[in-house]
N, C-alpha and C positions, 0 to 999 in steps of 0.2 A: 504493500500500500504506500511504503513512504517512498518509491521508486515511481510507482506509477501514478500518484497523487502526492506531489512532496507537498502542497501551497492545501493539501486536506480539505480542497474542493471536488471530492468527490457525491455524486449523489447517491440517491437510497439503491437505485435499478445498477448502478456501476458496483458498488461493493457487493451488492447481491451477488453480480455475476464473478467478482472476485473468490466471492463468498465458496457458493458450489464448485465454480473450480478445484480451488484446493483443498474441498470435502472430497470431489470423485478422487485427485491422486492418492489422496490419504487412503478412500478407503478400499482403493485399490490394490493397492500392497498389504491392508489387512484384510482383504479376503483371500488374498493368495496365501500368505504365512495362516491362515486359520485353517486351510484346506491341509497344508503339509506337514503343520505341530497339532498335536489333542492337547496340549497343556494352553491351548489362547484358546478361549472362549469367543463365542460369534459377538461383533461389535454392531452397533444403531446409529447409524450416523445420519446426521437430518440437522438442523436449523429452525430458531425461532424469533421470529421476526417482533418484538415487542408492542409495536405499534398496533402493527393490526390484530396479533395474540391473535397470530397464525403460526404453526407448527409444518416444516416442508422436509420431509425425509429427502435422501438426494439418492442415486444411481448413477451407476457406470453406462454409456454407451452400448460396451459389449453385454452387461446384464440387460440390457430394455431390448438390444438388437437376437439375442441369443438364451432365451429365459431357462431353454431348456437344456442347454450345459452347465449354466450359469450356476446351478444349486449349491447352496454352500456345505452339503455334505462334507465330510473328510473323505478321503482315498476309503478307509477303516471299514466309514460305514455302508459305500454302495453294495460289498457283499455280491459281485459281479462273479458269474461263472469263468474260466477261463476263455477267451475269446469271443466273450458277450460283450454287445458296444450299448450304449445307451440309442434312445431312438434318435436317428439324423436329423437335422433340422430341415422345415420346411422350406423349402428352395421357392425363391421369387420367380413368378414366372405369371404365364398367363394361366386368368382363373377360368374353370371348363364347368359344367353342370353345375354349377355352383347357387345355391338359393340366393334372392336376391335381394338385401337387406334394403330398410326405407333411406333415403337419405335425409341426413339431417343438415344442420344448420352447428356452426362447430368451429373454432381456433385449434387449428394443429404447432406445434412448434419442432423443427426437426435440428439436428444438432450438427457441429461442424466434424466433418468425415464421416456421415452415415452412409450406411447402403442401404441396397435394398426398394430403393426409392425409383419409379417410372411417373410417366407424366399420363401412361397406363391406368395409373392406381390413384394419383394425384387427380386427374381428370375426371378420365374414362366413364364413371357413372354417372356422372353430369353433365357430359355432353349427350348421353345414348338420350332419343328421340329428337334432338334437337334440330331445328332444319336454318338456323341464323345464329353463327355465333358470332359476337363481337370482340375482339383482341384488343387492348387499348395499352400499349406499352411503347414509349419513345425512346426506347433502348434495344431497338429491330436496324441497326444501321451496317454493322460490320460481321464476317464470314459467319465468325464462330456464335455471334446473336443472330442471324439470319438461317444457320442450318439448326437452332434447338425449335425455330420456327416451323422449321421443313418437320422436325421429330415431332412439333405437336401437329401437324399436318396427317402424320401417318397414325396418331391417336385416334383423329377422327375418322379417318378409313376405316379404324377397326372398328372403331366403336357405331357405325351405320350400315343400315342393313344397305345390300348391293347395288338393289335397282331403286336408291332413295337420295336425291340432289341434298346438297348439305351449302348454303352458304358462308361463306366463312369472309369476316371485312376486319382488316385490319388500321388501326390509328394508332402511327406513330410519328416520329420526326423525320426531316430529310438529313442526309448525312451534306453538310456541307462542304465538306471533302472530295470525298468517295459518290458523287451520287449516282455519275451515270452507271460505276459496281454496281447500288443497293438494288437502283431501277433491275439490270439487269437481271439479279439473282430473284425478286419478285417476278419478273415476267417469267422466270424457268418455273418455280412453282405454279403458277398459275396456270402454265401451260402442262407440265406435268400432273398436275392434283385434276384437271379438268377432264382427264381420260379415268377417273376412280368416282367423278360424279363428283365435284366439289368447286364451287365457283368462288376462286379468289378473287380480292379486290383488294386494293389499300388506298392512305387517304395520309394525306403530311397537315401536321396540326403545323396552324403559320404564327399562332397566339404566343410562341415562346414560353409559355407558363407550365407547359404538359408536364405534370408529375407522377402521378397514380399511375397505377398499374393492376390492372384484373381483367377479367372476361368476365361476360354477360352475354346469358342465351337466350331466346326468346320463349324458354319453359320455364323460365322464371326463377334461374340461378344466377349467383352475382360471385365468381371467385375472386379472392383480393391476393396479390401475389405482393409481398415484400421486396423480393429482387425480382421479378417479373420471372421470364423463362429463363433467366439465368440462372440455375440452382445446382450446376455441378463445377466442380473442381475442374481444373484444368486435367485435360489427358490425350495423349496422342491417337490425333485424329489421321493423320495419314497410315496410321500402322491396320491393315485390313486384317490382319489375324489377331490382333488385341481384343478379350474381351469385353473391357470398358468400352471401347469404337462399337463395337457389337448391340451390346444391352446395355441399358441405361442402370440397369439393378446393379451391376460391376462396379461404377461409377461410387466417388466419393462426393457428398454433398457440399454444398457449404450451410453455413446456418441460416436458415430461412422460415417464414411462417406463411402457413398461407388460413385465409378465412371464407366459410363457405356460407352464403348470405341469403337468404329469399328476395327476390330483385322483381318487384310488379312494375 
C-alpha cells in the first residue's frame, strides 16, 4: 500500500482490490501446505468490510475455475484405489441436448487470466431468436478489434437457425488513420457473413463523445460490455495450429464485467 499509495489516497474499491489480492496469494500457498502436512488444519480466509458489516470470503481462480480438483482433502484422505483418477473436468465446448434455462437479468465479473470463456457462452443465448442486433462499440477500428468482431459474427451463425436472415448494425468510430483498412475489413464481413444469411451494416458516430459499449436486440436484451469485445489477452494469431487461435475457451481473459439488462 505504501508503494502503490505513498500520498494514502487510496479509495475504498482500490484497497479492496489490494485487499483480495493478497488474501488469494496467501491463501494459496495454504491450501497447498494443508493438502501435503495433516499437522495444518484447513484455514477461512475472507474479509470484512466494517462499513457496510458485510462479510466476503475470497477464492482462488483455479478453485472457482476447477471446483472439482480443487477439494481441500489431504492426499491421506481420498483413499483412491490404485490407478483410480478423480472424475475429469468438464471440458468447455459446445452445449448439445442441453435443457434450456430462462434467462435472466445479472452482473457477471470475470477475473484477469481466466479460461474457459467464449463469446458462445457470453452471448449465444441472447442473441438465439433474435432477427436485429445492434453492436455499439467505438473501439471496432484496428485488425485485432475488427477480427473478435468477425468471432462474434460467427456466434450469430450458430446461434440462428439456417434458412433465418439475422440483421446485424454496427456503431462505432472511424479510424482516422487507418480508414480506408477499417472500411475494407467491414466490407469483407459483410460480404462474407451475407452468404450465412446475415446483413451487415455499420455506421461512424461523428459526435466525438461515443463511450459505452453493449448490444441490444430487438427481443429485448440490452448486454453492457466493460471492455467491449475486447476481453482476451493477447495470443498468436498467425500460429494456425495454436489452440488459443482455435477456441476462444484456450484463451486467457482479461478482467472484464459484463451486464445483462431487459432493454424495451
Amino acid at each position: 500500500m505504501k508503494i502503490l499509495f505513498p500520498h494514502k489516497d487510496a479509495t475504498d474499491e482500490e484497497k479492496e482490490e489490494i485487499l483480495k489480492f493478497a488474501i488469494e496469494g496467501r491463501k494459496r500457498i495454504k491450501d497447498q501446505i494443508f493438502r501435503l502436512d495433516s499437522t495444518f488444519i484447513e484455514a477461512r480466509f475472507g474479509y470484512k468490510n466494517i462499513k457496510k458489516e458485510t462479510e466476503s470470503l475470497t477464492k482462488t481462480l483455479e478453485e472457482e475455475q476447477y471446483p472439482q480438483y480443487y477439494s481441500l482433502q489431504k492426499a491421506e484422505e481420498l483413499d483412491l484405489d490404485e490407478g483410480e483418477a478423480l472424475d475429469p473436468p468438464v471440458q468447455p465446448g459446445p452445449k448439445t441436448e442441453q435443457k434450456k434455462e430462462p434467462l435472466k437479468e445479472g452482473n457477471f465479473v470475470f477475473k484477469e487470466n481466466q479460461k474457459g470463456v467464449s463469446f458462445d457462452r457470453l452471448f449465444g443465448p441472447y442473441l438465439h431468436g433474435a432477427s436485429l442486433i445492434t453492436i455499439t462499440d467505438p473501439y471496432i477500428r484496428i485488425f485485432f478489434q475488427i477480427r473478435n468482431l468477425m468471432e462474434f459474427m460467427e456466434t450469430v451463425v450458430k446461434t440462428k437457425p439456417l434458412e433465418d436472415e439475422v440483421e446485424v448494425k454496427l456503431i462505432t468510430v472511424k479510424d482516422d488513420y487507418k480508414y480506408d483498412q477499417q472500411r475494407a475489413y467491414f466490407e469483407q464481413i459483410r460480404d462474407n457473413c451475407a452468404t450465412a444469411g446475415i446483413q451487415f451494416s455499420w455506421q461512424f458516430d461523428e459526435t466525438g463523445t461515443m463511450h459505452a459499449r453493449h448490444i441490444i436486440t430487438e427481443t429485448g436484451w440490452k448486454i453492457s460490455l466493460d471492455r467491449g469485445l475486447d476481453i482476451f489477452q493477447h495470443y498468436e494469431m498467425n500460429d494456425s495450429f495454436s489452440l488459443s487461435n482455435r477456441l476462444q475457451e484456450h484463451r486467457a481473459c482479461k478482467a472484464f464485467e459484463v451486464t445483462y439488462l431487459r432493454h424495451n
